[in-house]
C-alpha positions in Angstrom: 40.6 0.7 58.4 39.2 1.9 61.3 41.8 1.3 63.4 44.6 3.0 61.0 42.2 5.9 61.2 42.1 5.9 64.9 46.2 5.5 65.4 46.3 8.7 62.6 44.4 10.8 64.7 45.8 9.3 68.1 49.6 10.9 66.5 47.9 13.7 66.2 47.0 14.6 69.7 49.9 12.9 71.3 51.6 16.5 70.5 50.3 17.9 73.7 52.2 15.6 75.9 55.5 15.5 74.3 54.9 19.7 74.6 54.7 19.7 78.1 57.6 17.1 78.4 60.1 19.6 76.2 58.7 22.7 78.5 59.3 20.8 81.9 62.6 19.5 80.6 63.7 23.5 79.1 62.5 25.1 82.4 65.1 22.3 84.1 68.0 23.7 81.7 67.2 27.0 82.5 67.2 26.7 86.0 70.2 24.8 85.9 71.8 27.5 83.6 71.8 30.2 86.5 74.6 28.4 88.2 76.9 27.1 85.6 79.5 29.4 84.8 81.3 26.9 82.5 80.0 28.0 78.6 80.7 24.9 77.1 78.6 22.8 79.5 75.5 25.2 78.7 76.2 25.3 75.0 76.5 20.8 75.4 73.2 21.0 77.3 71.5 23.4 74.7 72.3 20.8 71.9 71.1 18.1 73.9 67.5 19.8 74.3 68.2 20.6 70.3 68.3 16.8 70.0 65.7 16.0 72.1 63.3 18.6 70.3 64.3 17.3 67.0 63.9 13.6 68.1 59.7 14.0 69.1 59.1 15.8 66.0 60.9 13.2 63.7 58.9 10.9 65.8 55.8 13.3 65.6 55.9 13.5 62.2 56.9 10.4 61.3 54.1 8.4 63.1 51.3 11.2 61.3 52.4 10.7 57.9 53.3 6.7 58.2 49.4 6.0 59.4 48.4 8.5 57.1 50.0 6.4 54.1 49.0 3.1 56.0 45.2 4.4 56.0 45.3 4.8 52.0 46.9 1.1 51.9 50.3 2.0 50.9 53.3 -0.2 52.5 55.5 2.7 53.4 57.0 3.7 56.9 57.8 7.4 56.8 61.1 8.7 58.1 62.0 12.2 59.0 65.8 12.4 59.5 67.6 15.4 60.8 70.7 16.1 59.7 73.8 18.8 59.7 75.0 20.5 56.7 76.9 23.5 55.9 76.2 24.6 59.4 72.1 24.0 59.5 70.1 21.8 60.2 67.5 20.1 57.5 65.8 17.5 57.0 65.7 14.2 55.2 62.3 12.5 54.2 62.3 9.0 53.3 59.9 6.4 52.4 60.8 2.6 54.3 60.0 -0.6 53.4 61.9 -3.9 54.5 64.5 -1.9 55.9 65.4 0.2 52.6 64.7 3.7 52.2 64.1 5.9 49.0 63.2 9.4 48.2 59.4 9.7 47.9 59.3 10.3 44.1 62.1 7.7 43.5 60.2 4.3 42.2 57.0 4.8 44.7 54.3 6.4 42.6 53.0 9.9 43.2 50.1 9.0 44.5 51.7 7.9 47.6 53.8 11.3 47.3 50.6 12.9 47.4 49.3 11.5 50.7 52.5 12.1 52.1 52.5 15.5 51.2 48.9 16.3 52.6 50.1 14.4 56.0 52.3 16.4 56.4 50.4 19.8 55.6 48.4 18.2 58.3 51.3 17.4 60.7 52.5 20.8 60.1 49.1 22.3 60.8 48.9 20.0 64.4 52.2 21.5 65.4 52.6 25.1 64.7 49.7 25.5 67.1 48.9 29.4 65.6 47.7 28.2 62.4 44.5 28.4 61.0 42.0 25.8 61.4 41.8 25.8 57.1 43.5 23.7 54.9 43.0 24.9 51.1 44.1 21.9 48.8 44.3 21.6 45.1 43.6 18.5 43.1 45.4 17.0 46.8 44.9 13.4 45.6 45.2 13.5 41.7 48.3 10.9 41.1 46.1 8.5 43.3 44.8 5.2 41.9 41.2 4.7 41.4 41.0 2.1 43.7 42.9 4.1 46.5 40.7 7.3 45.9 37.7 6.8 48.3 40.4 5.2 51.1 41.7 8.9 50.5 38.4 10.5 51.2 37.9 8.5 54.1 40.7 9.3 55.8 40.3 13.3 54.8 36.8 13.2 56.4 38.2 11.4 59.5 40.3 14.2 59.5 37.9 17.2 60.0 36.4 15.6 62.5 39.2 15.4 65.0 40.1 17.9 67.6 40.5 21.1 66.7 38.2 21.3 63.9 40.5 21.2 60.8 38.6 22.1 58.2 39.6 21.4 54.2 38.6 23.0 51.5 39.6 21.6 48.2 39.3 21.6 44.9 39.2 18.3 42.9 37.7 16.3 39.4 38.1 13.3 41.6 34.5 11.8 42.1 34.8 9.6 45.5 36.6 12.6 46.7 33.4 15.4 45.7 31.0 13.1 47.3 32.7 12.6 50.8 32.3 16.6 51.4 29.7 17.9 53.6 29.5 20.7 51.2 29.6 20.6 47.5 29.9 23.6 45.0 30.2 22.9 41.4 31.7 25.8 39.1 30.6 25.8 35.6 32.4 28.2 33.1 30.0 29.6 30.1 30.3 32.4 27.5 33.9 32.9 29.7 31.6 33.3 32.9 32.2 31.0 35.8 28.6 29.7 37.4 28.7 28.7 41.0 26.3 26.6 42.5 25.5 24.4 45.6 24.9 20.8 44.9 22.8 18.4 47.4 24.9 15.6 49.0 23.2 12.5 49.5 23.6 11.3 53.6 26.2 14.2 54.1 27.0 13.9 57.8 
């Protein structure tokens, strides 16, 4: 477990180096650029960096969500797959297992959707590079097994404790998720009034 948490968080600071590859290999282009008169040999090199670009974060992406889903013991390879259509690009997630892909809601549960989709909030987060260090999630792991639920929290505490000091705040009825916070508010509605208190977490980190 351990290790699947290390490789997560290992995807997440390779960004850094595949960042300084794509701005050594633009500045090249660029430079390159001033002396080429020809517009169709600058356009073919543009969509070559366009490739290349799309290539590390399908890779990027890819590698966060698939030890993300492997953390929570789900069988899955994710695959992000860019492709053309009516002149723009999209893209294509997948879910891989012995070599067939399906659609992540297609036969595969929504509680592996659901750490899919919070992977990738994650990824998205990891890449933009502006955003802020806040994650506000809702009920994030509520089509999740019992069984699978404190293999979630694990992972979601691992998490906020990476570089760059992620922090989630969420809102959840999901037990093993509540106790893994460092910081636990309970909200209890009376007489149409909501009542907000702290509650003490036993060996909160």
């Amino acid at each position: 477990m351990n290790k699947l948490l290390e490789n997560l968080k290992d995807k997440l600071q390779d960004r850094r180096t595949s960042e300084k590859i794509l701005e050594i290999t633009i500045a090249k282009l660029e430079k390159n650029l001033i002396h080429m008169e020809n517009l169709n040999e600058a356009r073919a090199i543009f969509q070559k960096a366009s490739q290349v670009t799309q290539t590390q974060l399908s890779e990027q992406i890819s590698g966060i969500v698939t030890s993300a889903l492997s953390a929570v013991g789900f069988p899955y390879s994710f695959v992000v797959e860019f492709v053309e259509r009516r002149n723009t690009t999209e893209a294509d997630l997948w879910f891989e297992q012995n070599g067939k892909r399906k659609k992540p809601l297609d036969s595969c549960g929504y509680g592996a959707a659901d750490i899919a989709s919070l992977a990738l909030r994650v990824a998205y987060w990891k890449l933009d590079g502006e955003a802020r260090n806040v994650l506000a999630l809702d009920e994030p792991t509520r089509n999740l097994s019992v069984d699978k639920q404190p293999l979630a929290s694990m992972m979601i505490r691992e998490l906020s404790r990476m570089e760059g000091g992620l922090q989630f705040i969420i809102v959840t009825h999901q037990k093993a998720l509540a106790e893994s916070a460092d910081r636990l508010f309970t909200v209890v509605k009376e007489n149409y009034i909501s009542h907000v208190t702290q509650k003490e977490i036993e060996n909160a980190n």
